[in-house]
PDBQT receptor file of N, H, CA, C and O in Angstrom, charges set to zero:
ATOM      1  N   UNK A   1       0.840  -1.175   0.000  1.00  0.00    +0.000 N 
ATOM      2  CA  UNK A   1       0.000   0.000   0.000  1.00  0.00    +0.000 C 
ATOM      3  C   UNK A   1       0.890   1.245   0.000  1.00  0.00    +0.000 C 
ATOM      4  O   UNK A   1       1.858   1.239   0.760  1.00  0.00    +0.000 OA
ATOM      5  N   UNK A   2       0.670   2.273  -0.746  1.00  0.00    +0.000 N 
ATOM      6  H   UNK A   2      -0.117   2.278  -1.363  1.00  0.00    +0.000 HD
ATOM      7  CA  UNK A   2       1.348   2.958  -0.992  1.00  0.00    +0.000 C 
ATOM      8  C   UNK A   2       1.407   4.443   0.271  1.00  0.00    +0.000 C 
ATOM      9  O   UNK A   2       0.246   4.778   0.504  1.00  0.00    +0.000 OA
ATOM     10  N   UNK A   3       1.853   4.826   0.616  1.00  0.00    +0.000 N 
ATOM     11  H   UNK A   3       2.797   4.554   0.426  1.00  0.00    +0.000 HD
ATOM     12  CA  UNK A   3       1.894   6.109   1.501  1.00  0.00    +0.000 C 
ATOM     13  C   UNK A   3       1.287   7.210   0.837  1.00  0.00    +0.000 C 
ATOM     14  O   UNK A   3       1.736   7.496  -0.273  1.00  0.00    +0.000 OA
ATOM     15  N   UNK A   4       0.322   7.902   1.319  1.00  0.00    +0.000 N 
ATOM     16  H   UNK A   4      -0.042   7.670   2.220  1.00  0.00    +0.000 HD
ATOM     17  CA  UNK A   4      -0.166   8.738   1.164  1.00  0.00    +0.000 C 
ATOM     18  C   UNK A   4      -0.611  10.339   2.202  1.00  0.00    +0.000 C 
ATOM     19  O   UNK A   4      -1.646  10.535   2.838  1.00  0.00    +0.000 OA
ATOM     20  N   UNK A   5       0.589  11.258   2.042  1.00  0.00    +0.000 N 
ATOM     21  H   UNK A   5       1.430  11.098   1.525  1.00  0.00    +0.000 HD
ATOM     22  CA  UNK A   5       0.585  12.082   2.685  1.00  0.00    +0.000 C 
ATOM     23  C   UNK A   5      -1.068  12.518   3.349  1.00  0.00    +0.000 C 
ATOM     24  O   UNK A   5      -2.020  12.421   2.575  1.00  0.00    +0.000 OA
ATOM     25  N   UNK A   6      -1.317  13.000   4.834  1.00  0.00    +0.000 N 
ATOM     26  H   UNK A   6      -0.543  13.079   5.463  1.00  0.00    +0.000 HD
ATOM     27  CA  UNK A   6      -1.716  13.783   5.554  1.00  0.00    +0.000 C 
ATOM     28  C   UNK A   6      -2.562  14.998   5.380  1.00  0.00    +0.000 C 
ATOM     29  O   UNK A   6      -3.759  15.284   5.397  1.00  0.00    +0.000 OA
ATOM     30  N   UNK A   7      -1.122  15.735   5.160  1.00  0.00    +0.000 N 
ATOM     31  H   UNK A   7      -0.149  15.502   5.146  1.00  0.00    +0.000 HD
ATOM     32  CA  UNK A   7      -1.273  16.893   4.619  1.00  0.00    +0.000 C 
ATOM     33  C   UNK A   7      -0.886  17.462   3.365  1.00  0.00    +0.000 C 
ATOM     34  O   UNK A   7      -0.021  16.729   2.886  1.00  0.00    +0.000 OA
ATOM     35  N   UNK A   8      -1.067  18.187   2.802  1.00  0.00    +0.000 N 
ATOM     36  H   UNK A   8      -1.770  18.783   3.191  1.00  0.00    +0.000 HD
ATOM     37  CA  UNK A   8      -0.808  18.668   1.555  1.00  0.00    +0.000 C 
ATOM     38  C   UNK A   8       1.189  19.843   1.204  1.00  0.00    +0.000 C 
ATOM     39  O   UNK A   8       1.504  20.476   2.211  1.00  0.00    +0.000 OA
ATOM     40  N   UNK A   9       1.763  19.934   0.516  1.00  0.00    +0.000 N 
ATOM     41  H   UNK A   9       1.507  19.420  -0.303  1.00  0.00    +0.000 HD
ATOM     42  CA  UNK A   9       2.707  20.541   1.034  1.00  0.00    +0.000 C 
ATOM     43  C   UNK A   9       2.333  22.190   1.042  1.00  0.00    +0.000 C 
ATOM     44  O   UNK A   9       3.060  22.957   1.675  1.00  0.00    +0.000 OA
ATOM     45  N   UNK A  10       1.377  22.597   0.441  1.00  0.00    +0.000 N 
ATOM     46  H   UNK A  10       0.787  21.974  -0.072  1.00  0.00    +0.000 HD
ATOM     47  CA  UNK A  10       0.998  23.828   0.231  1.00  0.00    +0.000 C 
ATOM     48  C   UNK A  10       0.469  24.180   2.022  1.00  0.00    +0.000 C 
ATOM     49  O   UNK A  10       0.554  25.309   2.505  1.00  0.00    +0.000 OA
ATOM     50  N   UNK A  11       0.059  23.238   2.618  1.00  0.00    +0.000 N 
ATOM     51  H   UNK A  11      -0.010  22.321   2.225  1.00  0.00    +0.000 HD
ATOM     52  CA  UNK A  11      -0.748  23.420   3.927  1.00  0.00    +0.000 C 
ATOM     53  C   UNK A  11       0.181  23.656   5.081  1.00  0.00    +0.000 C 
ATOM     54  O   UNK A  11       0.025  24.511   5.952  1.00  0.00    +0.000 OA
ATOM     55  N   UNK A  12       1.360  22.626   4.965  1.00  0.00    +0.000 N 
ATOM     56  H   UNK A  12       1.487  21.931   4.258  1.00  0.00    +0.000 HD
ATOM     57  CA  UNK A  12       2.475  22.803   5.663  1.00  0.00    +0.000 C 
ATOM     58  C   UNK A  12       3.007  24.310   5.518  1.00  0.00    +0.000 C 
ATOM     59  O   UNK A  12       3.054  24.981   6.549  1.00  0.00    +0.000 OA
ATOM     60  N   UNK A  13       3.317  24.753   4.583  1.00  0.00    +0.000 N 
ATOM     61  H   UNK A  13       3.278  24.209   3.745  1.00  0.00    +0.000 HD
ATOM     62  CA  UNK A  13       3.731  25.840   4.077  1.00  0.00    +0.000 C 
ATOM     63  C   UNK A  13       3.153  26.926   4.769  1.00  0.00    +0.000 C 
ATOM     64  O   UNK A  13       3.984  27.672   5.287  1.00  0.00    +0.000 OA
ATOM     65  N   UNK A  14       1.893  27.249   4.936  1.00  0.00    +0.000 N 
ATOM     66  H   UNK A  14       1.218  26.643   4.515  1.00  0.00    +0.000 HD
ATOM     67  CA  UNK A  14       1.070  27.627   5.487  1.00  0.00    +0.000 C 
ATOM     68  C   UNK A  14       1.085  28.114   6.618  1.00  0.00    +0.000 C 
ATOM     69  O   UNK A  14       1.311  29.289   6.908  1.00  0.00    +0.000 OA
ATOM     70  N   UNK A  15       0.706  26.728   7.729  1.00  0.00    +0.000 N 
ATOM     71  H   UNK A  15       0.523  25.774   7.493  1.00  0.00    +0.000 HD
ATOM     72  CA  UNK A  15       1.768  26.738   8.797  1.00  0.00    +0.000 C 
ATOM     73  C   UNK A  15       2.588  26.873   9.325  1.00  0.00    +0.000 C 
ATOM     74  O   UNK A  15       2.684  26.648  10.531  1.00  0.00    +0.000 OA
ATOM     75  N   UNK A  16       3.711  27.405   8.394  1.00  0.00    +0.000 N 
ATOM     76  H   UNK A  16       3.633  27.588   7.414  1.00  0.00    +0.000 HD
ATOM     77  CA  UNK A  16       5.093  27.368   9.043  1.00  0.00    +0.000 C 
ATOM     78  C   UNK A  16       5.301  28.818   8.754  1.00  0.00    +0.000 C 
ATOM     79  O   UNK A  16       6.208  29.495   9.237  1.00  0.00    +0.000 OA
ATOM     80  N   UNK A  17       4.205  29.321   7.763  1.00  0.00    +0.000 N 
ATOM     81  H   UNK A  17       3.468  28.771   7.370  1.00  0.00    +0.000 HD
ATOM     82  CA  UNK A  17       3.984  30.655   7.589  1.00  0.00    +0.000 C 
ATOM     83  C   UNK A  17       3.579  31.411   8.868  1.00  0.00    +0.000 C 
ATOM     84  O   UNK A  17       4.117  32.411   9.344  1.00  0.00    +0.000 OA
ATOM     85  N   UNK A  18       2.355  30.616   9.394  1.00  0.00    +0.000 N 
ATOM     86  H   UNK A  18       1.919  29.803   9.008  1.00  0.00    +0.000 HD
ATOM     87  CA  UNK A  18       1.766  31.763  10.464  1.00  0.00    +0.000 C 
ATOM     88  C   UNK A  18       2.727  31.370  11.474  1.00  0.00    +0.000 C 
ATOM     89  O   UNK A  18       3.004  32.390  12.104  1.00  0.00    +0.000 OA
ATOM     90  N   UNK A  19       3.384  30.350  11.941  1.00  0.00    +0.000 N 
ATOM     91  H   UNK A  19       3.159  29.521  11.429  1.00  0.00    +0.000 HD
ATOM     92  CA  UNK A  19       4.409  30.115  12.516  1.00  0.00    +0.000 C 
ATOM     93  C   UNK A  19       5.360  31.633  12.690  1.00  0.00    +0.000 C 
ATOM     94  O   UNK A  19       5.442  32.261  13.745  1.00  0.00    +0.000 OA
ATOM     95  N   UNK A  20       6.016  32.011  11.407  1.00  0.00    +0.000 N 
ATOM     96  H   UNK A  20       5.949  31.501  10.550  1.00  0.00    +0.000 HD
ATOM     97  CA  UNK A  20       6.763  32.717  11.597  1.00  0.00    +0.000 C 
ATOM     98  C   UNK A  20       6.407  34.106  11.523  1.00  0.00    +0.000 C 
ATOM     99  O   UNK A  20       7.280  34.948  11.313  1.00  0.00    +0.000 OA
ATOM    100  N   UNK A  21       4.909  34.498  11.714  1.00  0.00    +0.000 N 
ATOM    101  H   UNK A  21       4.199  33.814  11.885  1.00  0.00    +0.000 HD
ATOM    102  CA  UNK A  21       4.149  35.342  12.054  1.00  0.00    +0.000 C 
ATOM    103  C   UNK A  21       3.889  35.764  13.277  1.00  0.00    +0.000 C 
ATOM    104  O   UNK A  21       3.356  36.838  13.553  1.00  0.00    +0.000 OA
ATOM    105  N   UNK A  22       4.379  34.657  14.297  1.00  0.00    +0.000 N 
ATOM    106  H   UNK A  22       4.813  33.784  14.073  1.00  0.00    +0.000 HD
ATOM    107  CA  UNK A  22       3.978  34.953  15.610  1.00  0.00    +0.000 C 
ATOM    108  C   UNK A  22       3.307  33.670  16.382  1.00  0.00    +0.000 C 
ATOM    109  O   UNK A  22       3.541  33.359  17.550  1.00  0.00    +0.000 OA
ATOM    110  N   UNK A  23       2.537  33.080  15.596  1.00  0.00    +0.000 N 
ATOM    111  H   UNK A  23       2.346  33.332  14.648  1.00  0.00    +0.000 HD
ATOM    112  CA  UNK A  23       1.748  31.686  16.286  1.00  0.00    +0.000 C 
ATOM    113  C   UNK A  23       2.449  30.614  16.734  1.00  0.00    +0.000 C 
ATOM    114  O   UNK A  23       3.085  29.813  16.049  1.00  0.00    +0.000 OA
ATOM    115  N   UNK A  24       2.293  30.631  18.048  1.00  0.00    +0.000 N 
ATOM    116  H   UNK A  24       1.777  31.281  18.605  1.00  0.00    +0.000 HD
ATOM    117  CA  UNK A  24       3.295  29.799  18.378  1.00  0.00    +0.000 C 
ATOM    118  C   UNK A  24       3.390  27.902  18.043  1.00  0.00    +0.000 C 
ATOM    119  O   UNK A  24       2.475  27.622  17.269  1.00  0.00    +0.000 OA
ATOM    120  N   UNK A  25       3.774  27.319  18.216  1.00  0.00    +0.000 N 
ATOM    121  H   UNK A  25       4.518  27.547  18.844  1.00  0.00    +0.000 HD
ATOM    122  CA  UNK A  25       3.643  25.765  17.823  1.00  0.00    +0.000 C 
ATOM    123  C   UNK A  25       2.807  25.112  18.250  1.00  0.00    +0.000 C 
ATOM    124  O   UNK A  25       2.358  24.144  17.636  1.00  0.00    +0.000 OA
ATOM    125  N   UNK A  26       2.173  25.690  20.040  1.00  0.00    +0.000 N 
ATOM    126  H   UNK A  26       2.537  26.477  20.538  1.00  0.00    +0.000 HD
ATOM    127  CA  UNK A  26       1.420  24.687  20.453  1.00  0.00    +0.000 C 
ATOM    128  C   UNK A  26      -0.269  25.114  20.390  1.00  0.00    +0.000 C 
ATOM    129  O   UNK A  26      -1.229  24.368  20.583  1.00  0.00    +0.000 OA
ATOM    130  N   UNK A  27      -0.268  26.259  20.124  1.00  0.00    +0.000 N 
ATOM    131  H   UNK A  27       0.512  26.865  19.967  1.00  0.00    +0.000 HD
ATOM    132  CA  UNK A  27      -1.366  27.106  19.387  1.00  0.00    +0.000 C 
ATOM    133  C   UNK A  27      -1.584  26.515  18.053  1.00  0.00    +0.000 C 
ATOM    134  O   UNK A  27      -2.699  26.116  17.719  1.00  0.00    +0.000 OA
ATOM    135  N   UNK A  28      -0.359  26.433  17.136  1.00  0.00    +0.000 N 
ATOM    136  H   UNK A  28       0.547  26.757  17.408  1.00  0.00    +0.000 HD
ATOM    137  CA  UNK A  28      -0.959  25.808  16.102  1.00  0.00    +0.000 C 
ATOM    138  C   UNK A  28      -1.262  24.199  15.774  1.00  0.00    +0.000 C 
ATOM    139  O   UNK A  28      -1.975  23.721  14.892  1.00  0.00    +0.000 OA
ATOM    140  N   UNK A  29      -0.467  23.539  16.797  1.00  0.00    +0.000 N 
ATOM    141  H   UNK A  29       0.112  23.927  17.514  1.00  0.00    +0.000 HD
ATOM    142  CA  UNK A  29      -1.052  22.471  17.377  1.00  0.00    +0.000 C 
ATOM    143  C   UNK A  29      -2.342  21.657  17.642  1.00  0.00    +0.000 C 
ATOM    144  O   UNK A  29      -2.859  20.569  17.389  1.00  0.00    +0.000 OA
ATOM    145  N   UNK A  30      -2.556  22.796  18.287  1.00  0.00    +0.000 N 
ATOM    146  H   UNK A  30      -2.136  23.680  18.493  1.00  0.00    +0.000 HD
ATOM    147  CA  UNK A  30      -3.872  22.453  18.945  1.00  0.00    +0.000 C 
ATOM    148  C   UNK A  30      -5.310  22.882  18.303  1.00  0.00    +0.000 C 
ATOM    149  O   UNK A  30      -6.413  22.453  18.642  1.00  0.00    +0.000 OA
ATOM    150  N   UNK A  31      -4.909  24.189  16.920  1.00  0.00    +0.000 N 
ATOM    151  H   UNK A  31      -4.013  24.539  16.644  1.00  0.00    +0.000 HD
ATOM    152  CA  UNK A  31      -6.359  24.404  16.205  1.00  0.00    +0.000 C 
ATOM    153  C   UNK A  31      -5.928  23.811  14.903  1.00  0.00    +0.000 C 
ATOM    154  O   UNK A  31      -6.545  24.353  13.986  1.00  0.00    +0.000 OA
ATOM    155  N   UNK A  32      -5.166  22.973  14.522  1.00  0.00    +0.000 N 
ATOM    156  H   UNK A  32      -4.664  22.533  15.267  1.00  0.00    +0.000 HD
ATOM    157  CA  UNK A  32      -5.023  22.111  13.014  1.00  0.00    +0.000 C 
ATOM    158  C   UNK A  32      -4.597  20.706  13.572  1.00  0.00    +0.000 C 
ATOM    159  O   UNK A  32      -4.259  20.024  12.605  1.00  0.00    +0.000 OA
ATOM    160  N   UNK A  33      -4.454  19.868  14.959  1.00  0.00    +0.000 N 
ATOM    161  H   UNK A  33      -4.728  20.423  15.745  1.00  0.00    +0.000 HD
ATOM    162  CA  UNK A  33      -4.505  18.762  15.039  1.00  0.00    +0.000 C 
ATOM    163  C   UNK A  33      -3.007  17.940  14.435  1.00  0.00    +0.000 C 
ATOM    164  O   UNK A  33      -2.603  16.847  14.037  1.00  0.00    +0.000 OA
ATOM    165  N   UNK A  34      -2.622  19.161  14.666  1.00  0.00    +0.000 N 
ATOM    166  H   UNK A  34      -2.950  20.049  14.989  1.00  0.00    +0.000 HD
ATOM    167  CA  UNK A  34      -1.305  18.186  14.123  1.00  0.00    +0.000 C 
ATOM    168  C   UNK A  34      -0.207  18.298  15.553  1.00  0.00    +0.000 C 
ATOM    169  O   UNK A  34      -0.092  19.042  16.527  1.00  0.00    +0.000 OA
ATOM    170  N   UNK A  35       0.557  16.946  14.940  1.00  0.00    +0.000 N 
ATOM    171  H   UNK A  35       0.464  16.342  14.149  1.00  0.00    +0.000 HD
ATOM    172  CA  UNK A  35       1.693  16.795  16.474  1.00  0.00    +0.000 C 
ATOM    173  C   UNK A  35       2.502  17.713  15.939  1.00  0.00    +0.000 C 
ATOM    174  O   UNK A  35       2.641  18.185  14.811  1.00  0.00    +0.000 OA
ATOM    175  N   UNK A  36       3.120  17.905  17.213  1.00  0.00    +0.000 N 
ATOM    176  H   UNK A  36       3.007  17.521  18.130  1.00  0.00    +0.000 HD
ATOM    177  CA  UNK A  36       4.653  18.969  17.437  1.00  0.00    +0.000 C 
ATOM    178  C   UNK A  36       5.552  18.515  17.129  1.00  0.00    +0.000 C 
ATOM    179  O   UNK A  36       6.499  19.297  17.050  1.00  0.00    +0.000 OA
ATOM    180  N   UNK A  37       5.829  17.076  16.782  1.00  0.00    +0.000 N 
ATOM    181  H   UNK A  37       5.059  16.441  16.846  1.00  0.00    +0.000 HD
ATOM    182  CA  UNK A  37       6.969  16.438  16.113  1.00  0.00    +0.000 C 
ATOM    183  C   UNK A  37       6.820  17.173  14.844  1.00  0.00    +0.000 C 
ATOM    184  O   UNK A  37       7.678  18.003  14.542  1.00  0.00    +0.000 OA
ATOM    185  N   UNK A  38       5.613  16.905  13.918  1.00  0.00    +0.000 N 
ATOM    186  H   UNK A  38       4.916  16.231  14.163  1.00  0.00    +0.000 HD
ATOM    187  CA  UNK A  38       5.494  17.142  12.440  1.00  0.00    +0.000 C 
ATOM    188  C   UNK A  38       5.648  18.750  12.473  1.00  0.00    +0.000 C 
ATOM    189  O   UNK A  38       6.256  19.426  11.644  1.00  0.00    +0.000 OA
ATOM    190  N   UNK A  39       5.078  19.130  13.422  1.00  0.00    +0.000 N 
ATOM    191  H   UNK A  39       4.584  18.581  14.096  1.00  0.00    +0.000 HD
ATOM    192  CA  UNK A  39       5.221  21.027  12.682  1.00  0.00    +0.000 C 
ATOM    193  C   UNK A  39       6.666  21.131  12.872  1.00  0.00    +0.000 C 
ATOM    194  O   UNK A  39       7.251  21.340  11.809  1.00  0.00    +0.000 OA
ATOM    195  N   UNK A  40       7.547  21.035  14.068  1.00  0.00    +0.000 N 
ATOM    196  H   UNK A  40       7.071  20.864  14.932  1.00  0.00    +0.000 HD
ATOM    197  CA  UNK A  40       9.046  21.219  14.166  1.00  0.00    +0.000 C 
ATOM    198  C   UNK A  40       9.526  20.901  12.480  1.00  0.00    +0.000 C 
ATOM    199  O   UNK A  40       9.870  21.765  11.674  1.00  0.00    +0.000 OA
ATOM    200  N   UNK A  41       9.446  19.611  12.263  1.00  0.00    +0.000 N 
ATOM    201  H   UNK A  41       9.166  18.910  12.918  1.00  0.00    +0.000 HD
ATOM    202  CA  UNK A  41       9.698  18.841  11.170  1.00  0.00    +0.000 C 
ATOM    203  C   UNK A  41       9.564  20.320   9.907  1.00  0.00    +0.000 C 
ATOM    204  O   UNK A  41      10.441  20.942   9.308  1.00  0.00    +0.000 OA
ATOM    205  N   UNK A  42       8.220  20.427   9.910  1.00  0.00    +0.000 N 
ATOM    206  H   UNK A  42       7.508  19.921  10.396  1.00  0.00    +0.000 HD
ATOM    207  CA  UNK A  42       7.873  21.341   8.715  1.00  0.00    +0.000 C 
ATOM    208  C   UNK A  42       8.833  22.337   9.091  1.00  0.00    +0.000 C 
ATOM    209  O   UNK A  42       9.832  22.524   8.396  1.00  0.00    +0.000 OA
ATOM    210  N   UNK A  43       8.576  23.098  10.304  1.00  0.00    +0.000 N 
ATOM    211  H   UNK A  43       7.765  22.947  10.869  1.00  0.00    +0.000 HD
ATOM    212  CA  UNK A  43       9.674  24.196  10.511  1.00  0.00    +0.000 C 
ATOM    213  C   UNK A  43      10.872  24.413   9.904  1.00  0.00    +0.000 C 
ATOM    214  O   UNK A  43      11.228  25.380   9.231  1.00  0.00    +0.000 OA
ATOM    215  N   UNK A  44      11.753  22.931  10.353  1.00  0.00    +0.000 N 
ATOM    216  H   UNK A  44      11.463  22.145  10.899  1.00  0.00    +0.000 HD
ATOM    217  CA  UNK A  44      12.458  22.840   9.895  1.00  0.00    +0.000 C 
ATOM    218  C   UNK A  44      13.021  22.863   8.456  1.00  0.00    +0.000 C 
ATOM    219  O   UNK A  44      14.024  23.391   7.976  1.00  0.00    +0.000 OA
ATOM    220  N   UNK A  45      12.031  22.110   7.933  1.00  0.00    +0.000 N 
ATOM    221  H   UNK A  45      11.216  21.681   8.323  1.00  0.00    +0.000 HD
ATOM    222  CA  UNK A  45      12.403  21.873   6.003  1.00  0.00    +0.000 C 
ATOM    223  C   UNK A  45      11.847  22.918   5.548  1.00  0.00    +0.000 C 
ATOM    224  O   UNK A  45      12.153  23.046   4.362  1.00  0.00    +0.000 OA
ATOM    225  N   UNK A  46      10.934  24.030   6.037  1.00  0.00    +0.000 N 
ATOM    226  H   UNK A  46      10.685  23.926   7.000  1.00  0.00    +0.000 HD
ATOM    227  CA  UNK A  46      10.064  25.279   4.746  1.00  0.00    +0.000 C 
ATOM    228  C   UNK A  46      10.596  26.723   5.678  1.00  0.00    +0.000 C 
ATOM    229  O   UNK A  46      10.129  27.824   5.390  1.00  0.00    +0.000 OA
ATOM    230  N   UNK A  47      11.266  26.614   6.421  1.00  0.00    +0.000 N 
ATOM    231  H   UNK A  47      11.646  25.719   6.655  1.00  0.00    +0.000 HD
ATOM    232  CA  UNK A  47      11.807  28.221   7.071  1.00  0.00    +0.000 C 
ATOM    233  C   UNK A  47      12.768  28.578   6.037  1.00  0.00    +0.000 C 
ATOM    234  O   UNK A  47      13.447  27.743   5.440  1.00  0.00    +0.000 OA
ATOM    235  N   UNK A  48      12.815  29.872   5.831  1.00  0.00    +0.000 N 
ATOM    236  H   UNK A  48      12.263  30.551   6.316  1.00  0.00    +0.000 HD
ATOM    237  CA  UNK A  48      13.736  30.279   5.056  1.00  0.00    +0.000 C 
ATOM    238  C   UNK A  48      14.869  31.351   5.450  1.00  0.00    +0.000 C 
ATOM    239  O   UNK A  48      15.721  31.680   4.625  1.00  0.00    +0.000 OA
TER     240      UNK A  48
């Protein structure tokens, strides 16, 4: 069975946008349902 992303990469993007807007991780955590492993993760690979 093949893997099939979650989320979209445009969505991540997103996120890591309002991220660096001010919203903090566990705020965005907690209103898009995603773990703090994966947003770090995104953080990590889409900060510029």
């Amino acid at each position: 069975m093949a893997y099939v992303p979650k989320y979209e990469e445009e969505s991540k993007k997103n996120l890591v946008a309002l991220h660096s807007n001010g919203k903090s991780q566990a705020e965005l955590c907690r209103e898009y349902g995603v773990s703090e492993s994966a947003l770090a993760k995104w953080i990590k690979n889409y900060s510029s």
